[in-house]
ROFIGU-927014 format. One line per 2 residues: number of its first residue (from 1); their letters; for each residue x negated, z negated, y negated of C-alpha. Coordinates in steps of 0.2 Angstrom, whole numbers, plus 2048, in hexadecimal, padded with zeros to 3 digits. Layout:
// residues N
NUM	A	X:Z:Y | ... .
//
This chain:
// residues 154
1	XX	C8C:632:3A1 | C84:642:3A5 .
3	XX	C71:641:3AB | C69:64A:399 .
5	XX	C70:63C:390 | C6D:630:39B .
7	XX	C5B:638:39D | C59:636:38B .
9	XX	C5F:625:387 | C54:620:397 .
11	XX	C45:625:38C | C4C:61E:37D .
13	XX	C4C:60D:386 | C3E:60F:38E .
15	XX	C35:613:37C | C3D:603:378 .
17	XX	C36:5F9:384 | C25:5FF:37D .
19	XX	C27:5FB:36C | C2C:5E9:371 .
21	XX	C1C:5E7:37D | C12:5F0:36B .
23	XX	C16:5E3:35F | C15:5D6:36E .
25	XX	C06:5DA:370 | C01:5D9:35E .
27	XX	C0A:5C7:35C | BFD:5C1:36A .
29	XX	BEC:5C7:361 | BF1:5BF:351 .
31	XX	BEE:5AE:34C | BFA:5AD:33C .
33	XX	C0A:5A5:340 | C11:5AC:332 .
35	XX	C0F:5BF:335 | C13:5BA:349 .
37	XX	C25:5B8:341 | C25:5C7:33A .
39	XX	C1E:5D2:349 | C29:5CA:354 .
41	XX	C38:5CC:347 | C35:5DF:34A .
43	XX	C32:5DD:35D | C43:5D5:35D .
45	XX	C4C:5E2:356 | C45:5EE:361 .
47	XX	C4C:5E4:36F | C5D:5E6:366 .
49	XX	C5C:5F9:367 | C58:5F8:37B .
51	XX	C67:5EC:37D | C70:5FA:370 .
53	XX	C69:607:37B | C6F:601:38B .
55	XX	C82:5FC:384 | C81:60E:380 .
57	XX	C7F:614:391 | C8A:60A:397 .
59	XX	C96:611:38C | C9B:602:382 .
61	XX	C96:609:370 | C9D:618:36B .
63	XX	C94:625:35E | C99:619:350 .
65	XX	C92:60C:355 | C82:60D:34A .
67	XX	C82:613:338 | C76:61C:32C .
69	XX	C6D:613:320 | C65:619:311 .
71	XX	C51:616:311 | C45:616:305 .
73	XX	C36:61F:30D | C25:619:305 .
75	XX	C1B:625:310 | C0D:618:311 .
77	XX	C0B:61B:323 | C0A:62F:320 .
79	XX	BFC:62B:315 | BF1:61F:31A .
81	XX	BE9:61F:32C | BED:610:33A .
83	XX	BE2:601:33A | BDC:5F9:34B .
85	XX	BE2:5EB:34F | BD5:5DB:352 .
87	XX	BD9:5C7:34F | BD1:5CA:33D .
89	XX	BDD:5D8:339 | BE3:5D7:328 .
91	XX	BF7:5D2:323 | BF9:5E2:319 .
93	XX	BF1:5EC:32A | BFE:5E6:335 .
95	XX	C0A:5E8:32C | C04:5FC:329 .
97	XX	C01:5FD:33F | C12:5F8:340 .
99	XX	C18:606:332 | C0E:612:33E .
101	XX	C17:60D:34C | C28:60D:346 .
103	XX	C25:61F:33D | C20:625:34E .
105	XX	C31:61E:355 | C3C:628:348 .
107	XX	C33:638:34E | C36:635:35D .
109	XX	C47:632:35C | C49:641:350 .
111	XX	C3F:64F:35B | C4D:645:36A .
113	XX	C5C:648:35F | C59:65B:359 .
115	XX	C57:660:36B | C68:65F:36B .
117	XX	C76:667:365 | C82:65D:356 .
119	XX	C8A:653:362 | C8F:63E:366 .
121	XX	C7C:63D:36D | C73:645:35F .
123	XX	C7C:63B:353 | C77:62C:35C .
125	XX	C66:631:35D | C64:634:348 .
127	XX	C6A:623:347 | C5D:61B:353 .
129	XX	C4F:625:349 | C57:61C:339 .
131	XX	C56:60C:33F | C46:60F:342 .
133	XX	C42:616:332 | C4B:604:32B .
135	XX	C3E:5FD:333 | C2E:609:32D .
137	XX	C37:605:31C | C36:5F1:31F .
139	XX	C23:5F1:326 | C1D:5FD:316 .
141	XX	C26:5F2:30B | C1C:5E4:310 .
143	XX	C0C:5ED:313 | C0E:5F2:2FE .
145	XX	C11:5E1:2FA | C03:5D9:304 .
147	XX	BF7:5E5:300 | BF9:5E7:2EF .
149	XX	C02:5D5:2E9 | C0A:5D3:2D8 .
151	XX	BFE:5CB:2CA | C03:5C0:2BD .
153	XX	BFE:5CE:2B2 | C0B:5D8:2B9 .
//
């Protein structure tokens, strides 16, 4: 592998590994056993795209080894600023931290992938910043319906 991609999927795996320690993090200052799960859902999917990441590297995926997805892109985190986290953070809150977190993935793995020219690695790249965006889409569905539950008036 030559050194820019490997330079490159260092960093991505390295961003990886931060956003795993991120939600870790979060799972130990909440007391809710029930959004733990959830946080550590998401934790454990970023562990999956460092274990992805490093395959790649290695050279055992190819450029098809991940696939587009077609998100539906609330923009909740776009809109609405990012709340501290304490131990009486709100549901709905973490839920909008984790949407912050994961929109600031897909840009990072967007301004990665159009440094490069339409090649294997750029392609790759796009992907990572939609599985990201799957998981923006995941957190600001839950944060919509925690923070603004159906009634029985409809």
């Amino acid at each position: 592998m030559d050194k820019p991609l490997s330079e490159v999927i260092d960093l991505a795996i390295q961003r990886e590994e931060e956003a795993f320690d991120f939600y870790m993090d979060i799972v130990s200052k909440l007391e809710d056993s029930s959004i733990k799960d959830t946080i550590e859902f998401i934790a454990n999917e970023e562990k999956k795209h460092k274990a992805f990441l490093v395959n790649y590297r290695k050279g055992d995926y190819g450029p098809d080894a991940l696939r587009m997805s077609d998100i539906v892109d609330y923009k909740i985190s776009q809109y609405l600023e990012e709340p501290e986290i304490t131990k009486e953070t709100k549901r709905e809150d973490i839920y909008l931290i984790a949407a912050h977190r994961e929109l600031r993935s897909h840009q990072f793995y967007t301004k990665m992938a159009n440094m490069h020219e339409a090649t294997n690695i750029k392609d790759m790249l796009l992907k990572m910043a939609n599985e990201e965006l799957k998981h923006k889409e995941k957190m600001e569905y839950l944060y919509s319906n925690t923070a603004f539950p159906q009634t029985a008036g409809g």
